[in-house]
N, C-alpha and C positions, 0 to 999 in steps of 0.2 A: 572483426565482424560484429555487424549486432547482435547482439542475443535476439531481438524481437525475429530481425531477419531470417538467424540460425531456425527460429521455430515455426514461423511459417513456409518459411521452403520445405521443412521439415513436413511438417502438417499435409500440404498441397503432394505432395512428392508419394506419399502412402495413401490421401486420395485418389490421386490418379494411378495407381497402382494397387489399391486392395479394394477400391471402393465399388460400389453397388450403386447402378445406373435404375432408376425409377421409368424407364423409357416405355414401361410394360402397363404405368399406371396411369388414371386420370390427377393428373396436377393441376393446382389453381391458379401458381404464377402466369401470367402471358407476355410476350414482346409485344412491343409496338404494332408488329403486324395482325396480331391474335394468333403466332404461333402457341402452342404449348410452351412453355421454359422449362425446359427439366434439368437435373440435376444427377451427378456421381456425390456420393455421399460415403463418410467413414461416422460411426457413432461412437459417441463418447467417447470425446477428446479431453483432455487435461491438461494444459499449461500450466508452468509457474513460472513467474518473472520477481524478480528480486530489486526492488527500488533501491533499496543501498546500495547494488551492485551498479545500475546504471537503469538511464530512463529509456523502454521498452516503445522502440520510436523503427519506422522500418526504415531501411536506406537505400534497399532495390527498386523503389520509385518514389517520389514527393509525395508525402503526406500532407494533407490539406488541415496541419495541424490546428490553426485560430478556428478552423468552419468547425471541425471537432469538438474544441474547450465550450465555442459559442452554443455549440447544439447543450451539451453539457450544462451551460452556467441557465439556457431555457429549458432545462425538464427539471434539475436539482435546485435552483436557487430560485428561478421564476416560480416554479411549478405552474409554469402555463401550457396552453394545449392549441397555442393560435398562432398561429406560422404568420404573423405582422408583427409578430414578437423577435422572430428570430432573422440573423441576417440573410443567412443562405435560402437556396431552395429546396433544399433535398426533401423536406415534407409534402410542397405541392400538390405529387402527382394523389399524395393522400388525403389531404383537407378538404373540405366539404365548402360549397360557395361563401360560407363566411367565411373562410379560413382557417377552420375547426379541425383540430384530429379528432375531438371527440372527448371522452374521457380516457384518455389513453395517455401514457407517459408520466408529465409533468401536472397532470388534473391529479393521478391518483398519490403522490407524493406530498399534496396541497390537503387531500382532506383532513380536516382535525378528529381526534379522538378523544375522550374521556378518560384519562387515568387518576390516578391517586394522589398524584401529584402535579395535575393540573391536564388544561385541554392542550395539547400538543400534534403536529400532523406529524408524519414519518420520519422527515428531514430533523426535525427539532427533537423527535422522542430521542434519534441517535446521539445527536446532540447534548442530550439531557443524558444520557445513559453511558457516554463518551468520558466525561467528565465525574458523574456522580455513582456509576456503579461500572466502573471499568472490569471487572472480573465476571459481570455477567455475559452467558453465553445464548442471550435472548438478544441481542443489538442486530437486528436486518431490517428492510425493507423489502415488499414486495409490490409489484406493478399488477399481476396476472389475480383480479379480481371477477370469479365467475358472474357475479352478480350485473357487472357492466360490462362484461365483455360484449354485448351488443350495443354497445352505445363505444365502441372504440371503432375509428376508422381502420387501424390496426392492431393486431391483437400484439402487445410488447415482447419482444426478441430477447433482450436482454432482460431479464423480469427478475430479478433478485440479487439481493448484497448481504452477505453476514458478513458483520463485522468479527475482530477477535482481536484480544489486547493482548499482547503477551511481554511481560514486563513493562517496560515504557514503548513498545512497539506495537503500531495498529498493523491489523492484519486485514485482510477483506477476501471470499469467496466471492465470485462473480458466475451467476448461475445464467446460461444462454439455450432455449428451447432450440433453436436454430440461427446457422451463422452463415451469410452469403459469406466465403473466404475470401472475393477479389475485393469487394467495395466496403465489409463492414468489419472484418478480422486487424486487417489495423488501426483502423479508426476505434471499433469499442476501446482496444487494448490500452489506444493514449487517453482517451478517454476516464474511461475508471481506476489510470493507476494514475493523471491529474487528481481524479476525485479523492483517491484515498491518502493523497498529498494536502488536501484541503482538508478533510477532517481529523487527520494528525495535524496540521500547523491549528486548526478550531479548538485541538484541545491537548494543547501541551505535549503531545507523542510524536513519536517517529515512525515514518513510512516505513513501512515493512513488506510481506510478499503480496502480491497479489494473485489469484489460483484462478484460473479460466475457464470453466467446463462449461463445454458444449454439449449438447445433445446431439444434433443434427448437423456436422459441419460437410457443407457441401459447395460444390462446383457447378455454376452452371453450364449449360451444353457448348453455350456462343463465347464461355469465358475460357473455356482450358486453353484458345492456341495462345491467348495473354496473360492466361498464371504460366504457360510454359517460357515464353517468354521473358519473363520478370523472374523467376526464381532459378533463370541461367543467368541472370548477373552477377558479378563480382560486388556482396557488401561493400560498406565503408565501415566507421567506428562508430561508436554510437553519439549523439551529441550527450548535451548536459539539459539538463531543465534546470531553467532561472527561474524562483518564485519570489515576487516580491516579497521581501523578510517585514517591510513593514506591515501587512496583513496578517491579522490574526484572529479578525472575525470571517465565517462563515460568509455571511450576507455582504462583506465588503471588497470577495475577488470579485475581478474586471477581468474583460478579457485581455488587458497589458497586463496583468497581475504575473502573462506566465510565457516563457517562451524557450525557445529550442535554442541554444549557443553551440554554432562550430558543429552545424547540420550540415552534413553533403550526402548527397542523392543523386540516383539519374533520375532523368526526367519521366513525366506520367505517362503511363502506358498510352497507347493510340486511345482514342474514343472507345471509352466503355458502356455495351447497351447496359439498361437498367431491367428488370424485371418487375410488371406492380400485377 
C-alpha cells in the first residue's frame, strides 16, 4: 500500500467520523448553482511522509501528476501570477479578465528584498541559504502577506515552507491554513515533496521528511459520497520518482525533468464539483 494512500484514507475516515459540520454557519465557498458549499472539518492535522522511504503519490485514484509539477514549476520557478503561463485550468475560475490571480502565489515568491548580501527574492534567499548557511534555522518562505492580501484573487492555502538541514539532509515543514481533502490533499502532497526534491538536488543534499500541517482539513457536503468511495479501494504500491540526474540547477527543471515509474491506480473518481 501506499503510504500517501495509508494517510489519507486515514485522514478522511476521522473526518467523517469526529468531524464538525459548519452547516449552522454562513460560508463563503458556493456551487455552481449558488448553493452554499459547506464543509465537515477535523483541525490540525499532521502528516509526515518520508522521501527516502518512497514518493508520497496516491493510488486509490489517478493523480493528475505533470498538471501538479506544472502548477508547481509556475508559482516556484516562474513566480508568475498569469494563468497563459500555465498549462492547465485549474486557476480560471480565479483570474481576473487578463488572466491575473493577482498578487497571490508565484507574484509573492518573485519580490526581491534587500539583504547583506545582496538583492534576492524568496526562492533565491533559500537558495542562497541552502548552500551558504545550511545550519541556519531562518530558511522559509511565505505567501500570506497582510499587506496585499487585497490584491490576491485568492488568499494562498498552502502559505508557508521552512526548510531544515539536518546533516546532509533537507527537510521541509509545509504549513496549509486550509485543505479541500478530495481535490487538493494529494495534489499539494506531490507537489512539495517534488519541490523539496529540487532544492536538495539545487544544493548538494538529500530529500528528507516532509511534515504537512493543516489547519482546516475539510470535506466538502457534495464530496463525502466520493471520498467514501475512493478510500474503499484496495491501494496498490507506491511508484518511484525519476528525476532527471543531469539537473542540478534550480531554474533548469522542466516538466520531463520528473516522472512517476511503475504507477498503477484506479481510475478518477466520477466528475468532481469544484467549490469557488
Amino acid at each position: 500500500m501506499s503510504y500517501a494512500d495509508e494517510v489519507f484514507i486515514a485522514n478522511c475516515k476521522d473526518i467523517l467520523a469526529h468531524g464538525t459540520w459548519d452547516t449552522d454557519l454562513p460560508v463563503r465557498p458556493r456551487w455552481d448553482d449558488g448553493t452554499p458549499a459547506h464543509t465537515i472539518k477535523r483541525f490540525g492535522i499532521v502528516n509526515r511522509y518520508d522521501l527516502q522511504a518512497e514518493f508520497p503519490v496516491q493510488t486509490i485514484r489517478k493523480m493528475a501528476f505533470r498538471n501538479a509539477v506544472d502548477e508547481l514549476l509556475w508559482i516556484w520557478q516562474k513566480k508568475s501570477s498569469s494563468i497563459h503561463d500555465l498549462h492547465s485550468h485549474i486557476w480560471d475560475a480565479w483570474a481576473d479578465e487578463t488572466g491575473s490571480i493577482g498578487k497571490a502565489y508565484g507574484y509573492q515568491l518573485g519580490v526581491k528584498h534587500q539583504y547583506p548580501e545582496g538583492e534576492m527574492d524568496q526562492v533565491d534567499r533559500v537558495l542562497y541559504d541552502l548552500k551558504h548557511n545550511p545550519a541556519s534555522r531562518r530558511i522559509l518562505t511565505s505567501l500570506y502577506n497582510h499587506h496585499d492580501l487585497h490584491a490576491m484573487r485568492l488568499y494562498p492555502c498552502a502559505w508557508s515552507v521552512t526548510f531544515n538541514v539536518t546533516g546532509n539532509v533537507l527537510n521541509a515543514v509545509l504549513n496549509q491554513r486550509s485543505q479541500d481533502m478530495l481535490t487538493a490533499n494529494g495534489w499539494n502532497v506531490m507537489q512539495y515533496a517534488v519541490l523539496l526534491h529540487m532544492f536538495a538536488r539545487a544544493s548538494g543534499l538529500v530529500p528528507g521528511e516532509l511534515v504537512h500541517v493543516i489547519a482546516d482539513a475539510h470535506i466538502y457536503d457534495r464530496h463525502v459520497p466520493i471520498v467514501e468511495e475512493i478510500i474503499a479501494r484496495t491501494p496498490y504500491e507506491a511508484p518511484e520518482l525519476w528525476v532527471d540526474p543531469a539537473v542540478e540547477d534550480f531554474y533548469a527543471f522542466t516538466l520531463d525533468s520528473f516522472r512517476l515509474e511503475g504507477y498503477r491506480f484506479h481510475p478518477l473518481a466520477a466528475s468532481i464539483p469544484v467549490a469557488v
